[in-house]
C-alpha positions as CSV (number, residue, x, y, z in Angstrom):
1,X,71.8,110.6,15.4
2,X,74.6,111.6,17.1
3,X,74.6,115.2,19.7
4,X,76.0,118.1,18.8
5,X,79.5,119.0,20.0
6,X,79.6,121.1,22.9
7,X,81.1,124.5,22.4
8,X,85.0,124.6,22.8
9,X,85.0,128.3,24.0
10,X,83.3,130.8,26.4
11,X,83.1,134.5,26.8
12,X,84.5,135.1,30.2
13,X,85.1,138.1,32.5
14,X,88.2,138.0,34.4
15,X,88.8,140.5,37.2
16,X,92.6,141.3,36.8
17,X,94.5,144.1,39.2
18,X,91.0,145.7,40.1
19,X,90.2,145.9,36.5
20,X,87.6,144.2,34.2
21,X,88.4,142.0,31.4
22,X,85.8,140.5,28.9
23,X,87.5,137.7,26.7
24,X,86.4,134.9,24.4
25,X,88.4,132.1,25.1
26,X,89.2,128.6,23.9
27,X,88.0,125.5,27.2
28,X,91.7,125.1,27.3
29,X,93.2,128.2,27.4
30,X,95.5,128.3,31.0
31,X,95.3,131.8,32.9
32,X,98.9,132.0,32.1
33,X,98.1,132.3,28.5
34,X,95.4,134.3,28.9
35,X,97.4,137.1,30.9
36,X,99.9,136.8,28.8
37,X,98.8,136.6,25.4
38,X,95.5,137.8,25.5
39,X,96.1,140.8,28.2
40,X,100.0,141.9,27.3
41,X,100.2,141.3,31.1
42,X,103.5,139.8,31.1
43,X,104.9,140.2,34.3
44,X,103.7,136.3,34.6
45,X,106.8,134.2,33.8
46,X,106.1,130.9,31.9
47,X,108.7,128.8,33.0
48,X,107.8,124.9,32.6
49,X,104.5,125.1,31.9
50,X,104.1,121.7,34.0
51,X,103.5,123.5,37.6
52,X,106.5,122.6,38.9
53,X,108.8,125.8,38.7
54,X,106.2,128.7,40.3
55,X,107.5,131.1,38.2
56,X,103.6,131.6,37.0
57,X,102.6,131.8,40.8
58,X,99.6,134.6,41.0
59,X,97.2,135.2,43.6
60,X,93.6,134.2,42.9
61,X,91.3,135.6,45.9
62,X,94.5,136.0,47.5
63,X,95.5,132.5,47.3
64,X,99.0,131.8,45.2
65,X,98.2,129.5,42.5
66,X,100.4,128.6,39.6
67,X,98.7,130.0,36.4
68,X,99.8,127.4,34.2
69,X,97.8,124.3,35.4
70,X,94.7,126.6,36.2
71,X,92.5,127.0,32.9
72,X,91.2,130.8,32.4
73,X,87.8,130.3,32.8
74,X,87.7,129.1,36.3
75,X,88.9,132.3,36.9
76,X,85.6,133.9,35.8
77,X,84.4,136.5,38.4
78,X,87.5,136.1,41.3
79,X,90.1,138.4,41.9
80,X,93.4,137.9,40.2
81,X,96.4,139.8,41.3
82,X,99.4,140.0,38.9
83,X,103.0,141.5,39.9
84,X,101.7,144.3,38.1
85,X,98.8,144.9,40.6
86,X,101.1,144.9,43.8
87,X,102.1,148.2,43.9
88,X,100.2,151.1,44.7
89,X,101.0,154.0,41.9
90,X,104.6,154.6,42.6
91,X,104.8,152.9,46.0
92,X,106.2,149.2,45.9
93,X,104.2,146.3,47.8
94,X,106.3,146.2,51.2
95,X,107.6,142.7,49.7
96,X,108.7,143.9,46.5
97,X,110.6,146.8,48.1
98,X,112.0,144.2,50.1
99,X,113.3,142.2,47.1
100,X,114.9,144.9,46.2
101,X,116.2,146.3,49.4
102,X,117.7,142.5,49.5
103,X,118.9,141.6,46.4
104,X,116.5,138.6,46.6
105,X,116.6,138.0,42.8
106,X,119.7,137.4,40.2
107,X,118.2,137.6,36.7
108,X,114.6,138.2,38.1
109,X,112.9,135.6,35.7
110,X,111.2,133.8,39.1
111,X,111.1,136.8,41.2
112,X,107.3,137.6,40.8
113,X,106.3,134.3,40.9
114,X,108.4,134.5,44.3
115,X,106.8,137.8,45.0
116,X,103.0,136.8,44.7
117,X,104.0,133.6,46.5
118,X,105.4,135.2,49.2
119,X,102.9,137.4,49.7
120,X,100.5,134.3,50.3
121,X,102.9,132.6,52.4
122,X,103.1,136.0,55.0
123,X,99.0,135.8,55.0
124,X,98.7,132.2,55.6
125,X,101.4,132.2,58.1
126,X,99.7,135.3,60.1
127,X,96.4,133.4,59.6
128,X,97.8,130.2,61.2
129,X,98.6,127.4,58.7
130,X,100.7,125.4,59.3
131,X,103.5,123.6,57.1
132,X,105.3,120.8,56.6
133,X,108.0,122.1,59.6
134,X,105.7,123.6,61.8
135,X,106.6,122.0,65.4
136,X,103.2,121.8,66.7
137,X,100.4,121.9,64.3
138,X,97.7,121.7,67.0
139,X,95.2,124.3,66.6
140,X,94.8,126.2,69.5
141,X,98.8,126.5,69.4
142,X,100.6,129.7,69.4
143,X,101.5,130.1,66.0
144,X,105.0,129.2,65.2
145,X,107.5,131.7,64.4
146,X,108.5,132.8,60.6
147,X,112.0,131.1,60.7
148,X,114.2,130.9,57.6
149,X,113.1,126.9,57.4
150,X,108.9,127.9,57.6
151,X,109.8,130.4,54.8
152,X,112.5,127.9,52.6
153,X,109.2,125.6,52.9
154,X,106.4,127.6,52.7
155,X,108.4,128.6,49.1
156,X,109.7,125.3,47.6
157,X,107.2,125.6,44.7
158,X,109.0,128.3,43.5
159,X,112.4,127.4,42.1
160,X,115.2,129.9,41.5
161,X,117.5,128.8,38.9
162,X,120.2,131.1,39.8
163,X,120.2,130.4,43.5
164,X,119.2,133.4,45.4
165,X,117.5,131.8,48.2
166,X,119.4,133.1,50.6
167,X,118.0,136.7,49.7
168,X,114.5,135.7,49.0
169,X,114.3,134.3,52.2
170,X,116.0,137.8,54.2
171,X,113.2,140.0,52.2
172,X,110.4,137.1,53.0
173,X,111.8,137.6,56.8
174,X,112.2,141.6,56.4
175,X,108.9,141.8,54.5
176,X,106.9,140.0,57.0
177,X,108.4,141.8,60.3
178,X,108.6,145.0,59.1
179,X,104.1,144.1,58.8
180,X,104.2,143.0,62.3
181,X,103.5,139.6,61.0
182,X,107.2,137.6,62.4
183,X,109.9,138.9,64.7
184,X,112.8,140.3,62.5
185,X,115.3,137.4,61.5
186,X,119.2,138.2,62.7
187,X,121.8,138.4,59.6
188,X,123.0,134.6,60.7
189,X,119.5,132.8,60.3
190,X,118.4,134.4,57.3
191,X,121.7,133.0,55.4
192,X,121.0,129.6,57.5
């Protein structure tokens, strides 16, 4: 006699923005999905749907991940922070102000995937991380400065369409000096 399927669904709580969310959802539903069609939250931008564009990018315990490859119910009891949960009431997270200060988006369809993203990228650059063009990766190293090429790296999982990476990477700059997290760039090497 053959065994019973498993079930194909769960009831999940997802911690979204500070809120609570219970949800009964298919194995295979993809956070994306679930924030977007389940939770009207759709700030979330599906763009490929393959992982490659970043215009899903969210932060799960403050780590960017692109919504679309990552299913809903591994996101059962962490912390998931939308574009929608960056601001505080009418005060703008210090990198979406400087999105907007910068003109670092054209139509806007990436720009929260860029947004959560580059929030991630300030923290793991302040905490030390290196990337693929950090000059000295050793350890006990004095973290490398925030240049335009750490940012244009620390970013290229998140694709513009229209080309405003010279902006995204000013309010990335702006963003993290004006935190105290990298010296301020000069006009010349944020369009570099």
């Amino acid at each position: 006699m053959a065994p019973e399927p498993s079930p194909t669904s769960s009831a999940i709580t997802l911690h979204i923005n500070g809120e609570k969310h219970p949800l009964s959802v298919d194995h295979r539903t993809t956070l994306l999905d679930a924030l977007r069609e389940r939770l009207d939250l759709t700030g979330t931008k599906k763009g490929c749907d393959q992982g490659q564009c970043g215009a899903c990018t969210v932060l799960v315990d403050r780590r960017r991940v692109v919504s679309c490859l990552t299913l809903a119910v591994t996101a059962q009891d962490r912390e998931v922070t939308t574009v929608e949960g960056l601001a505080d009431g009418d005060d703008l997270h210090p990198v979406q102000q400087a999105f907007l200060d910068l003109d670092g988006y054209q139509c806007g369809y990436c720009t929260p995937g860029q947004i959560c993203s580059a929030i991630a990228l300030i923290e793991e650059h302040a905490a030390g991380w290196p990337s693929a063009v950090t000059p000295d990766v050793d350890p006990d190293a004095t973290p490398a400065p925030l240049t335009p090429d750490e940012i244009r790296e620390r970013l290229s999982g998140n694709l513009c369409r229209c080309g405003a990476y010279v902006s995204i990477v000013r309010a990335v700059a702006h963003a993290a000096a004006t935190h105290g997290r990298s010296p301020a760039l000069t006009t010349e090497e944020g369009a570099a």
